[in-house]
C-alpha positions in Angstrom: -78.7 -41.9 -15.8 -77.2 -45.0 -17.7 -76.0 -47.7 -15.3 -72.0 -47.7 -15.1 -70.0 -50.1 -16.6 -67.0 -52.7 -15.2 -64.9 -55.0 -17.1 -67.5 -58.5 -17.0 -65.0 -60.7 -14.9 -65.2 -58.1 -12.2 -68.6 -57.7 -12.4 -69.2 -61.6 -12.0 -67.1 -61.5 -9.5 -68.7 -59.0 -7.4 -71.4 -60.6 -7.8 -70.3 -64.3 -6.6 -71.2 -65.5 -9.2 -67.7 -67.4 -9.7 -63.7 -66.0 -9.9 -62.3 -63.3 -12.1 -60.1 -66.4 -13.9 -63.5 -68.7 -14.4 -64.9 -66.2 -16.8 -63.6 -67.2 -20.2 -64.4 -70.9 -19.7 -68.1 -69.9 -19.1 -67.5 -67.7 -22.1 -66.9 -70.7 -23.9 -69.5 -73.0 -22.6 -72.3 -70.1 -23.3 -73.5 -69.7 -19.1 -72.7 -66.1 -19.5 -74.4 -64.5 -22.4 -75.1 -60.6 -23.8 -78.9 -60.3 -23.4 -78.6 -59.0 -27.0 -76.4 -61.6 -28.6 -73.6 -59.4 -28.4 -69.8 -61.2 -28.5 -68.1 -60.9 -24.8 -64.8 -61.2 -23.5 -63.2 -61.3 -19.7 -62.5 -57.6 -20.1 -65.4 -56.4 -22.3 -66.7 -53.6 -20.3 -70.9 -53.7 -19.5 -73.6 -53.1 -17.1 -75.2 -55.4 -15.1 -78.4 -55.5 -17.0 -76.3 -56.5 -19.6 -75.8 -59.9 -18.9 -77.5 -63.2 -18.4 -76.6 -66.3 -16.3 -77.8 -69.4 -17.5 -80.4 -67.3 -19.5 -81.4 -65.5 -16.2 -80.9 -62.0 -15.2 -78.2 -61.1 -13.2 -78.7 -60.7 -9.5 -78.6 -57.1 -8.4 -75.6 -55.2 -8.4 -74.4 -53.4 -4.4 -77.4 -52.0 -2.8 -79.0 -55.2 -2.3 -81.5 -55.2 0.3 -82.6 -58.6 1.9 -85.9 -58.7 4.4 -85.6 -62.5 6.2 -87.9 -64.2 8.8 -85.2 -65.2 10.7 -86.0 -68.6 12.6 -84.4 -68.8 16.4 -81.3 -71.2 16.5 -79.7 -69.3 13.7 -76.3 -67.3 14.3 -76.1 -63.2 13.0 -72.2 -64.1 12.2 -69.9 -64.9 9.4 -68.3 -67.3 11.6 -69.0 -70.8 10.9 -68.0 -71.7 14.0 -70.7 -70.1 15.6 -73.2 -72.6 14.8 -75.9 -72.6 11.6 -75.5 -68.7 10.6 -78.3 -67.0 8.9 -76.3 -66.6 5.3 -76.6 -70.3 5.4 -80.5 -69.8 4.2 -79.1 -67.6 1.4 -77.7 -68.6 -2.5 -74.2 -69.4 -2.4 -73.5 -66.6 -4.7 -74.5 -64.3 -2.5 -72.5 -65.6 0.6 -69.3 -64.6 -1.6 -70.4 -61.0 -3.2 -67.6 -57.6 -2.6 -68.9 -56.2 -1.1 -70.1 -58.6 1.7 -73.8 -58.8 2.8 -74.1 -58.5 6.4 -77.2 -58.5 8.8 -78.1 -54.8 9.8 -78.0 -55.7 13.6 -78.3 -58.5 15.1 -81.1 -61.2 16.5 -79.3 -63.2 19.2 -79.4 -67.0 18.4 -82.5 -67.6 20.1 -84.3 -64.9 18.9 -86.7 -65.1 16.1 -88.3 -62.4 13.3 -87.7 -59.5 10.9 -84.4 -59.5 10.2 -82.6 -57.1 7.1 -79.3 -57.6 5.1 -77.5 -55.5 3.1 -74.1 -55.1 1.1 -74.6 -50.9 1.4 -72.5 -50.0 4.1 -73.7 -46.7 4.1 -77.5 -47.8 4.3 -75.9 -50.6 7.2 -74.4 -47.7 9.6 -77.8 -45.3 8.6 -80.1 -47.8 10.0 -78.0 -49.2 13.0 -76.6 -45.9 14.1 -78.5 -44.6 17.5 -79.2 -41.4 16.1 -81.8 -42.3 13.2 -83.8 -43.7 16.6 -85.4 -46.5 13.7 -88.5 -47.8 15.7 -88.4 -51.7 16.4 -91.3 -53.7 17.9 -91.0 -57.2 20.1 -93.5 -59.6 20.7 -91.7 -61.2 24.4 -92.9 -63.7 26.7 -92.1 -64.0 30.1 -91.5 -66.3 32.6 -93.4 -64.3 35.5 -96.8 -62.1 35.6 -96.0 -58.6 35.2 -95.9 -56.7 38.2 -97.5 -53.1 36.5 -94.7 -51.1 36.9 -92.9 -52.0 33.8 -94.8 -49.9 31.3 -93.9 -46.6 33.2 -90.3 -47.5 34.1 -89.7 -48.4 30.5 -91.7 -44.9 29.5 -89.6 -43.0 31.6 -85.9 -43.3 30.0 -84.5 -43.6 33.5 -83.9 -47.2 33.3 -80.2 -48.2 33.5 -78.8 -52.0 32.5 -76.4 -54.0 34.3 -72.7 -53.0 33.6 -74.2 -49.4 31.4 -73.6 -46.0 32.5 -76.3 -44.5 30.5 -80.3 -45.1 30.6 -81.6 -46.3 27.5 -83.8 -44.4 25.7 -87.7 -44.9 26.4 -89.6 -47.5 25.5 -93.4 -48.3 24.6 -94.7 -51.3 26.6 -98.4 -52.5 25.5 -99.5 -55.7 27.3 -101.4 -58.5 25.5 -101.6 -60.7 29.3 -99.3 -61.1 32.3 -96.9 -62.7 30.2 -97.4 -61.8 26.8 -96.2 -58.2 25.6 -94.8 -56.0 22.4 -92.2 -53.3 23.4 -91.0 -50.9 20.9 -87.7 -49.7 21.3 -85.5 -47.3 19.0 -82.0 -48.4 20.0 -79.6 -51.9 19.1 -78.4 -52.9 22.6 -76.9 -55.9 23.4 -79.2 -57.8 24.1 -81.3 -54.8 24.9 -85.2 -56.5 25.4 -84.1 -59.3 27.7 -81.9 -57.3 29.8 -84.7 -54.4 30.3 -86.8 -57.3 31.4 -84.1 -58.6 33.7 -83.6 -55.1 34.9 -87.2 -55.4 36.6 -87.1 -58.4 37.6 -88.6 -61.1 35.0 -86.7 -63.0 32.6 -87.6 -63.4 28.4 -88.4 -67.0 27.7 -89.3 -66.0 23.9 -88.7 -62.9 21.5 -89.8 -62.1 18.2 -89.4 -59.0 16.6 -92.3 -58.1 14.2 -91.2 -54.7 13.0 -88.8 -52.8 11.8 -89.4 -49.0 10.9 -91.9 -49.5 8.9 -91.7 -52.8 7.8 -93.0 -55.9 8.6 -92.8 -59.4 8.0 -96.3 -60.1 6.3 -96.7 -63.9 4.9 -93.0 -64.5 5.2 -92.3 -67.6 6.6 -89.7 -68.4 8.9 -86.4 -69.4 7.1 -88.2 -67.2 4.0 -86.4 -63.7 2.4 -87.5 -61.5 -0.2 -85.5 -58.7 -1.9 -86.5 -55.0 -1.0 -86.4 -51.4 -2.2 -83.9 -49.8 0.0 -86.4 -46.5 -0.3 -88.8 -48.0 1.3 -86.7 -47.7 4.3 -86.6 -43.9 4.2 
């Protein structure tokens, strides 16, 4: 199947690369070229593999799949106002792509780990929607010893939060020490890990979460993406 093709200002433009009106002036100054040589104008109509920025490939088109060690202190918002967000770590370009690239969940500030971005809303409400039950693992530490119930009450899917009418779903504790633990869940609650550990009584002075589905974060560092296959989410 041969890749569709747009008018080249919209594709730039899509893209974040720079505005529809820029196009002809980087035209001019040869940024934008035809990776064959080929003569271009705002409204020639090509694919993205057609074109090169500053002699480099163009980034890839909607369906872009980000993986990111996301470091704690950073914000899962487009609101700058929130504090330093996690698009911050990303190219500029990409911070203004159509569609917009937005986290697939979200880490609270002062949580650290895997963490994916997309612009595929589709792929976006498939991997956040309750139903897909996407495994996710934790690596917590507490503030108190565990008492040995927690495993079984997490286990049981009985265990309701504060201010929820519904139990979440259950949960696979494994303990490392008294204070150290992974817990795989398959919801997105707010704030789901700390409050099941409130819920019984011990509070979450660190969280990291080391998997999602079946990904994980390997040698990424933290503040450190890489570009995915969306397949290799199925």
């Amino acid at each position: 199947m041969k890749p569709s093709k747009v008018r080249l200002d919209k594709l730039l433009g899509s893209l974040g690369y720079c505005a529809r009106k820029e196009v002809p002036a980087l035209l001019r100054e040869g940024i934008v070229t035809h990776v064959q040589g080929l003569s271009l104008k705002s409204d020639t109509k090509v694919s993205q593999d057609e074109i090169l920025f500053e002699g480099e490939p163009l980034d890839p088109p909607q369906g872009m799949v980000i993986l990111m060690h996301k470091p704690a202190g950073l914000v899962c918002s487009h609101d700058d106002g929130e504090g330093k967000l996690v698009y911050d770590l990303l190219p500029e370009r990409w911070r203004l792509r159509d569609p917009k690239i937005s986290t697939v969940g979200r880490l609270d500030k002062e949580t650290s780990g895997l963490l994916l971005l997309t612009d595929d809303g589709a792929l976006l409400h498939r991997l956040t929607s309750p139903k897909h039950k996407v495994p996710k693992v934790y690596e917590a530490t507490l503030d108190r010893p565990l008492k040995g119930d927690e495993g079984g009450i997490f286990a049981s899917g009985t265990l309701i939060l504060n201010g929820e009418k519904s139990p979440c779903l259950p949960a696979k504790l494994e303990i490392i020490d008294d204070t150290h633990v992974t817990l795989e869940i398959t919801e997105g609650r707010y704030h789901q890990v700390r409050r099941m550990f409130a819920a019984v009584g011990n509070h979450v002075t660190a969280l990291h979460r080391s998997s999602f589905g079946n990904l994980t974060l390997g040698d990424l560092a933290p503040g450190e993406y890489r570009l995915i296959d969306a397949e290799s989410l199925t």
